[in-house]
C-alpha positions as CSV (number, residue, x, y, z in Angstrom):
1,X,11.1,-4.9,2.4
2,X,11.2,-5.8,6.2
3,X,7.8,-4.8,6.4
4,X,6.5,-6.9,3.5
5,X,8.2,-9.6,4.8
6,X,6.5,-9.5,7.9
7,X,3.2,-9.1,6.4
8,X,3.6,-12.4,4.3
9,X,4.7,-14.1,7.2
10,X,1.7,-13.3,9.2
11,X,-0.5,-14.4,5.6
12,X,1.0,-17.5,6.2
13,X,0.9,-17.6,10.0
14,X,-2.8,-16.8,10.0
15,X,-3.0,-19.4,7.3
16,X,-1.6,-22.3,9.0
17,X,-3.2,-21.7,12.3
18,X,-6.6,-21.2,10.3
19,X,-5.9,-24.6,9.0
20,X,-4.2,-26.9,11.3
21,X,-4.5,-25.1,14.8
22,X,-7.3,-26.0,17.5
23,X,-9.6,-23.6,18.1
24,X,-8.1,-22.2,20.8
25,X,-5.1,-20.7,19.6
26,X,-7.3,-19.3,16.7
27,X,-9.1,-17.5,18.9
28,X,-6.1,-16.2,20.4
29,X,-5.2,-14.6,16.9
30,X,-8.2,-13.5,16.7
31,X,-8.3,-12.0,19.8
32,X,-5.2,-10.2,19.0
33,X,-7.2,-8.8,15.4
34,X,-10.1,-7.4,17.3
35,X,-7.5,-5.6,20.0
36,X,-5.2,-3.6,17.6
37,X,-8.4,-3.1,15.3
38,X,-9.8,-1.1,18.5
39,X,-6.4,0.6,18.5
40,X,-6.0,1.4,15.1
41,X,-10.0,3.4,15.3
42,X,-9.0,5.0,18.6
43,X,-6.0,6.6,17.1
44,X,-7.1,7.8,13.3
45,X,-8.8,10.7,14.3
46,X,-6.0,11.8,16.6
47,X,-3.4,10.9,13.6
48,X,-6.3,12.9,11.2
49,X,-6.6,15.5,13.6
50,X,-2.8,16.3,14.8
51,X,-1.0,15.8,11.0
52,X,-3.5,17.4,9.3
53,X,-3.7,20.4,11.3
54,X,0.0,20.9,11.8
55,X,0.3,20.5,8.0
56,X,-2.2,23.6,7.3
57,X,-0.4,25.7,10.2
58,X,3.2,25.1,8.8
59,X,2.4,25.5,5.1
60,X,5.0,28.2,4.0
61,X,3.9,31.9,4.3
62,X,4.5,35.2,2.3
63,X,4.7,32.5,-0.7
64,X,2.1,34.4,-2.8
65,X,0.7,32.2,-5.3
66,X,3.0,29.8,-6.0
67,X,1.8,27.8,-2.6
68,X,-1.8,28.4,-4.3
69,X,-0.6,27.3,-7.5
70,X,1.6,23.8,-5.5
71,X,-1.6,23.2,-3.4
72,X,-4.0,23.4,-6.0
73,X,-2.1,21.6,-8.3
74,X,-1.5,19.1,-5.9
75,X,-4.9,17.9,-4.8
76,X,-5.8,17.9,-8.6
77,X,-4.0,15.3,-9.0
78,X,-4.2,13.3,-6.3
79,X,-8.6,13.5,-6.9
80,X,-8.2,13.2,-10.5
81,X,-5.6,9.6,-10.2
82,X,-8.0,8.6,-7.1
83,X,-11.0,9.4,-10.0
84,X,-9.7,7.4,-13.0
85,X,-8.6,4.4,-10.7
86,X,-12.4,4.2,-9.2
87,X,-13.6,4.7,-12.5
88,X,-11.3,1.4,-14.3
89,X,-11.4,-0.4,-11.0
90,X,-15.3,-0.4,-11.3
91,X,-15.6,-1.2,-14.3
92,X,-12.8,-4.0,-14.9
93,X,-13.1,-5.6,-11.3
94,X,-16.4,-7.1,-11.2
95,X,-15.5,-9.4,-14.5
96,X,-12.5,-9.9,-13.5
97,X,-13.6,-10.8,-9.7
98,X,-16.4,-12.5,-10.4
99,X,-16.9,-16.0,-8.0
100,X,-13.7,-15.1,-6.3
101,X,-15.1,-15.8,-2.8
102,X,-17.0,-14.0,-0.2
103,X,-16.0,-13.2,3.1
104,X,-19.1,-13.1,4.2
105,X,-20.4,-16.1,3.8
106,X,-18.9,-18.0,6.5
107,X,-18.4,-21.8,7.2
108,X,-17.9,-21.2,10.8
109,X,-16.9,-18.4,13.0
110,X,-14.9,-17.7,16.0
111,X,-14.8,-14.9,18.5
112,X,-12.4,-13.2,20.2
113,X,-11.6,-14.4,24.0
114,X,-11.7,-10.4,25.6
115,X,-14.7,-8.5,24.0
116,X,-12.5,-4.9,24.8
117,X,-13.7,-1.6,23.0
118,X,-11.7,1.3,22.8
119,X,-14.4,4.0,21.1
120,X,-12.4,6.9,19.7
121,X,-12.3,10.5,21.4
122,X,-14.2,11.7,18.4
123,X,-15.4,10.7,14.9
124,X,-13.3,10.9,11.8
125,X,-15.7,13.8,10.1
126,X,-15.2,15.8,13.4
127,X,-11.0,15.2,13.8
128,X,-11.1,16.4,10.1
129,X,-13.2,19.5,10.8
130,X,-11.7,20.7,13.9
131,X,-8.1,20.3,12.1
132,X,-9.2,22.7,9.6
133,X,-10.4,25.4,11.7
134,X,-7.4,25.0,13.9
135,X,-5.0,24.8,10.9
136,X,-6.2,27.6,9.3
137,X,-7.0,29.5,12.5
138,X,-2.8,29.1,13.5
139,X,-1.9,30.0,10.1
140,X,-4.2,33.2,10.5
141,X,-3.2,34.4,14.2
142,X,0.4,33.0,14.4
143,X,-0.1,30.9,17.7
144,X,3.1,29.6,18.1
145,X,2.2,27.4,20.9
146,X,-1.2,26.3,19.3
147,X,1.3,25.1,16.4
148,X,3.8,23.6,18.7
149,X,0.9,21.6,20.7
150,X,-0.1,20.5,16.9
151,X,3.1,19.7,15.8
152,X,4.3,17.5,19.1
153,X,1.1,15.5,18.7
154,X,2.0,15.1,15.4
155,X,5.4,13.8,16.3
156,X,3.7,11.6,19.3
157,X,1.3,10.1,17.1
158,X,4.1,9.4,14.3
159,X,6.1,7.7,17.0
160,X,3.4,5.3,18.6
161,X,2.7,4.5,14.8
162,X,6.4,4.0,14.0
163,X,6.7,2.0,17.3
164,X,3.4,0.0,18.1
165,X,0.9,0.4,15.2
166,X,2.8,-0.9,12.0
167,X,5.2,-3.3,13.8
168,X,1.5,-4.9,15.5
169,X,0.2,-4.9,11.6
170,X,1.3,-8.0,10.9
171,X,-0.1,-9.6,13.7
172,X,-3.5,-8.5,13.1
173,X,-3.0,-9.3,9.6
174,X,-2.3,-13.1,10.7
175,X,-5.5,-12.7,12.6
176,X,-7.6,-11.4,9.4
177,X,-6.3,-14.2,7.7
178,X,-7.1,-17.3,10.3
179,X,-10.5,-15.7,10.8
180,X,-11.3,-16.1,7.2
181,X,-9.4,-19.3,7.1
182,X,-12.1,-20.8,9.4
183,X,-14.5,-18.9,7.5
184,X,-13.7,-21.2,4.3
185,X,-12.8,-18.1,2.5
186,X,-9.3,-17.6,2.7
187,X,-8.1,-19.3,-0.8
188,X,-10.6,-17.3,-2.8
189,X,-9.7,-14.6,-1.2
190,X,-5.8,-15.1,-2.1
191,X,-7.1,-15.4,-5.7
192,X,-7.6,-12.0,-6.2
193,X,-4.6,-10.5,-4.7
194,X,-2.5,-10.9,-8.4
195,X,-4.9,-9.5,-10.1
196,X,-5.8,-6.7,-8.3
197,X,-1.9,-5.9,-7.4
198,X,-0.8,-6.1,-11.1
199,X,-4.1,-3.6,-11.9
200,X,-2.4,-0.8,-9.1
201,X,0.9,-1.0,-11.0
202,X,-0.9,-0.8,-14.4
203,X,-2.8,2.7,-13.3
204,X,0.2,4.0,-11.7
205,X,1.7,3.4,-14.6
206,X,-1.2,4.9,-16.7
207,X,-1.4,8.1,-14.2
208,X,2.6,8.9,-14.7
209,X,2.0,8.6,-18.3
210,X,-0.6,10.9,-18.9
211,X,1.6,13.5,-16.0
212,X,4.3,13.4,-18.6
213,X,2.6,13.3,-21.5
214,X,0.6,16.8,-20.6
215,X,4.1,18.2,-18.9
216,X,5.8,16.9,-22.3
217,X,2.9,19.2,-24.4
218,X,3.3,22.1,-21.7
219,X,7.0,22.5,-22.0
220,X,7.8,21.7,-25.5
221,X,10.1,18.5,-24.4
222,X,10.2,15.0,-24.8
223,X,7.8,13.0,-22.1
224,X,9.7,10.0,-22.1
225,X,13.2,11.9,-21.5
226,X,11.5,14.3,-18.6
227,X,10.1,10.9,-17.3
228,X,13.7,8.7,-17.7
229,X,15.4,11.5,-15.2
230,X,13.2,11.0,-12.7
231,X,13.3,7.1,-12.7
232,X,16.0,7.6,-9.9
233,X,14.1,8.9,-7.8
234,X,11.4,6.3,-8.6
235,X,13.6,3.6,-8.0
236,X,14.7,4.7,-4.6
237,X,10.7,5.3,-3.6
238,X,10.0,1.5,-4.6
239,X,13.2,0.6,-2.2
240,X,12.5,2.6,0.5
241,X,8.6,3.1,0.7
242,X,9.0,6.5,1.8
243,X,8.6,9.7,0.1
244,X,10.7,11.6,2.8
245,X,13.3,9.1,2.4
246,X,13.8,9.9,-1.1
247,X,13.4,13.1,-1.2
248,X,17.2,13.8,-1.7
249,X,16.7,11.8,-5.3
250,X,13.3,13.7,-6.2
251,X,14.8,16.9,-5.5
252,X,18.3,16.4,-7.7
253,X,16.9,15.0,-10.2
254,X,13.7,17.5,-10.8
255,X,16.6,19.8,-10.7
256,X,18.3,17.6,-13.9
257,X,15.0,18.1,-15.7
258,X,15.9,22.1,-15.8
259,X,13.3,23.4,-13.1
260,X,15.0,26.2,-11.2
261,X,16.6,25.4,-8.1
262,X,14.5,28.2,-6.0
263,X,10.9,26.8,-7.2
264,X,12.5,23.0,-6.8
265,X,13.5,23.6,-3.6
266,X,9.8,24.8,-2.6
267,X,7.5,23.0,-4.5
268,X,9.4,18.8,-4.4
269,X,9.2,19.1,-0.5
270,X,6.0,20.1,-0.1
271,X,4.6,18.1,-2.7
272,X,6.6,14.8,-0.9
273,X,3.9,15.4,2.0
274,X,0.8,16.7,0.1
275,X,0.7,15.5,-3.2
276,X,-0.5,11.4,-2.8
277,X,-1.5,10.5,-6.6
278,X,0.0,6.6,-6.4
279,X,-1.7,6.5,-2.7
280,X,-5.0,7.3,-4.5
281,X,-4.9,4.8,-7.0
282,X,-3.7,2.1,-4.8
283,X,-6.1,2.7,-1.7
284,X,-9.5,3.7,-4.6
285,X,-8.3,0.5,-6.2
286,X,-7.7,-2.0,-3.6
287,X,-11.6,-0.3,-1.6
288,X,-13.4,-1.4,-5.3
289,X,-11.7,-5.1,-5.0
290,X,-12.4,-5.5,-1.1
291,X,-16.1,-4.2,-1.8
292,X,-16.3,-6.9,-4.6
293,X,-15.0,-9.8,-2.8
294,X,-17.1,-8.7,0.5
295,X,-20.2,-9.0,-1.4
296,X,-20.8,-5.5,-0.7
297,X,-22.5,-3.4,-3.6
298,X,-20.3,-0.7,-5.3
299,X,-21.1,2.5,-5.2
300,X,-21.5,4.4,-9.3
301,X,-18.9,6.8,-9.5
302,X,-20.6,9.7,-8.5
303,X,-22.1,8.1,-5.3
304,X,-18.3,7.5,-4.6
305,X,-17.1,10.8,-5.8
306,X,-17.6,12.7,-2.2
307,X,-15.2,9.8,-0.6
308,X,-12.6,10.6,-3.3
309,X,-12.9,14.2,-2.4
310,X,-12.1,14.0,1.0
311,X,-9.6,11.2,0.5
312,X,-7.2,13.7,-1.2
313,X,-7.9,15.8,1.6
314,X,-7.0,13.5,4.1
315,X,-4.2,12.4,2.3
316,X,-2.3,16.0,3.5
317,X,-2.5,13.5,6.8
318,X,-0.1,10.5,5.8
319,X,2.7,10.2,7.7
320,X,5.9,10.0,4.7
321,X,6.5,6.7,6.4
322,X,5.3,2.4,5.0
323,X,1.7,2.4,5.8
324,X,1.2,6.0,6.0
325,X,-1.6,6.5,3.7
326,X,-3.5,3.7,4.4
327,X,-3.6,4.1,8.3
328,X,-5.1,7.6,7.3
329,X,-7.5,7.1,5.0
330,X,-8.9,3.7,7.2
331,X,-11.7,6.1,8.9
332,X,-12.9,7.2,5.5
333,X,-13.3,3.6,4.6
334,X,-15.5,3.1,7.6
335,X,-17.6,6.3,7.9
336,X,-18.3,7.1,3.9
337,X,-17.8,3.5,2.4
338,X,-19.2,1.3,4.9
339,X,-16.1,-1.0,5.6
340,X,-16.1,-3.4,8.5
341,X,-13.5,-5.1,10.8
342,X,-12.4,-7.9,7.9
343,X,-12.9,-5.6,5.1
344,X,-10.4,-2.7,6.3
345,X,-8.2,-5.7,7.2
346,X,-7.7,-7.1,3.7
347,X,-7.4,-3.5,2.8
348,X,-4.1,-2.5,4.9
349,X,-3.0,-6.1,3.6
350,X,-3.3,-5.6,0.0
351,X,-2.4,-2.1,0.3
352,X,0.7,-2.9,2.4
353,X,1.7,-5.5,-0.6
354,X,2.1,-2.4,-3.3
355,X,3.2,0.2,-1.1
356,X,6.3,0.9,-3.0
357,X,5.0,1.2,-6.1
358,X,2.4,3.6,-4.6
359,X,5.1,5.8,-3.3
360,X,7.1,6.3,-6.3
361,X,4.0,6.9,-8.0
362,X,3.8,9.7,-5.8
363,X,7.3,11.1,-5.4
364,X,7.7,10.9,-9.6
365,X,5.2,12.8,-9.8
366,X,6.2,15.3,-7.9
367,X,8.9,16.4,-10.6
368,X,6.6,16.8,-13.4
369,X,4.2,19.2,-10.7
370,X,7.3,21.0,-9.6
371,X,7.6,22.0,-13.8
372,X,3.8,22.6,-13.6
373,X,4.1,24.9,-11.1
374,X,7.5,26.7,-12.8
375,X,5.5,27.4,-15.9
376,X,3.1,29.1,-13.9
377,X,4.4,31.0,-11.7
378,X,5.3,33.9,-13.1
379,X,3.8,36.2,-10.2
380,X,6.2,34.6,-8.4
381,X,9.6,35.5,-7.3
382,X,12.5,33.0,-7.0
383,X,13.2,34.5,-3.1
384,X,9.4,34.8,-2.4
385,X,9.7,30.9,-2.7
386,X,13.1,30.5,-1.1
387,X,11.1,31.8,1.8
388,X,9.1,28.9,2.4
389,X,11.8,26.2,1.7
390,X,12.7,25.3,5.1
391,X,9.1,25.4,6.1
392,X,7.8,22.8,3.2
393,X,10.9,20.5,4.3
């Protein structure tokens, strides 16, 4: 809540200096925007490159294939949410959208005082490439000190975002917002942010349906009593914004809904850091409304399909922290859709507006998954999975 604080202060910071500020002091906001938007490209494919590769490396082993069965399932249904949320978003949007202002069509525009660029070690494509080999290469040959270079990168990273990326965030917001303000923009903009907001919620809402609907059908039980248990644990996600933080609340209650505790103890903490359904529909969702009210054309669904592919890929790379999934899936937004400076701007705002609601998509998820994977795992010993419960955590 903190954090959503901040960002509306910086809205209305950015606003008000847009408005009533002389130029100079936008600039300085501005300024500010271009600096931590240099930052934020230099260290995706590090945060792509050290999470996701310390996530393939530490996946549990001698788990058979019930990891298989988790993993599988898992990416499923983060593609398949990310899939139908393109899909409405696409087709609702543009009606809905339509004459809601353009940000690129500008009344007058500022630059930034320092010009500073900060390219990246690498592109995003090539941080996501070399994680895989190196993940899977780990896994294979048991480097432990490959896997503990991977995994204190991971913790650096996690700590310069915890420390200087997301606190900065909304100071670069404020600076997305007076740019557009002297753009003449800003208000139209604003417009949309209801609408599009209330949509998320709506196809979270949707996506946990149909999850416990199909579970309901699968299990012979009641989907709106499997889905009342776990409203704990979506309750807490909505509070704290953070699927490890409420992973104590996932985990007891997927254990009220009957899964056994060995294949709820393995599959609800792995599936808090792989399994990103909500962060789908929220980031597909909010990249179809930023596209619209950019003037940029969108793409038909199966020209998008390859960016929702590798989205739930790179979703195994969000740090179970506010702004996680966002801040990994902003280099896919620029590589495969096209996004620019403003655009991934008023992405991380809107998406940083819903990010509860996107997390306890996720985590409520997670417990009808965890009764997926029980009904199918029947290759799979209870200790086999015990094995790999410290490991998933």
């Amino acid at each position: 809540m903190k954090l959503i604080l901040k960002l509306l202060a910086g809205i209305v910071t950015g606003i008000g200096v847009g408005l009533f500020a002389p130029d100079f002091l936008v600039q300085i906001l501005i300024t500010m925007k271009a600096l931590i938007s240099q930052l934020i490209n230099f260290t995706i494919p590090l945060l792509i490159l050290f999470f996701v590769t310390s996530g393939i490396a530490n996946l549990p082993k001698n788990s058979g294939k019930l990891l298989g069965k988790t993993v599988g399932l898992s990416y499923v249904s983060t593609m398949g949410a990310g899939a139908m949320a393109y899909f409405v978003a696409s087709q609702t949007l543009p009606s809905m959208l339509h004459n809601n202002g353009n940000v690129s069509e500008a009344v007058r525009v500022l630059s930034p005082l320092i010009d500073l660029q900060v390219p990246p070690v690498m592109g995003v494509m090539s941080a996501l490439a070399v994680a895989f080999i190196f993940g899977l290469g780990i896994s294979a040959t048991n480097s432990q000190q490959l896997r503990q270079i991977s995994d204190e990168g991971r913790n650096i990273i996690e700590l310069f975002l915890a420390k200087i990326m997301v606190p900065s965030l909304p100071f670069y917001i404020a600076g997305v917002f007076a740019d557009m303000t002297v753009k003449g923009t800003v208000f139209s903009t604003l417009k949309t942010f209801t609408l599009v907001l209330v949509l998320i919620v709506l196809l979270h809402w949707l996506w946990l349906s149909l999850q416990f609907i199909s579970t309901g059908a699968l299990t012979g039980r009641s989907p709106l009593t499997l889905l009342k248990t776990m409203m704990p644990a979506y309750v807490t996600a909505l509070g704290t914004m953070s699927s490890a933080a409420s992973l104590p609340v996932t985990l007891r209650q997927t254990l009220e809904n009957g899964v056994k505790k060995p294949i709820a103890n393995f599959v609800v903490p792995l599936c808090a850091n792989i399994h990103m359904s909500g962060s789908a529909i929220s980031i597909t969702t909010v990249c179809v409304a930023v596209m619209l009210i950019s003037g940029k054309p969108v793409p038909m669904m199966l020209d998008a399909l390859p960016f929702i592919a590798m989205l739930g890929i790179t979703m195994v790379a969000a740090p179970g922290a506010p702004g996680g999934a966002v801040m990994a899936a902003v280099g896919l937004l620029g590589s495969m859709m096209g996004f620019t400076e403003a655009m991934i701007g008023l992405q991380i705002a809107l998406h940083l507006a819903q990010d509860g609601f996107g997390t306890a998509c996720n985590i409520t998820g997670d417990g009808a998954l965890a009764m997926w994977v029980e009904k199918f795992a029947d290759e799979d010993t209870p200790e086999t999975a015990v094995k790999g419960e410290e490991q998933a955590a």
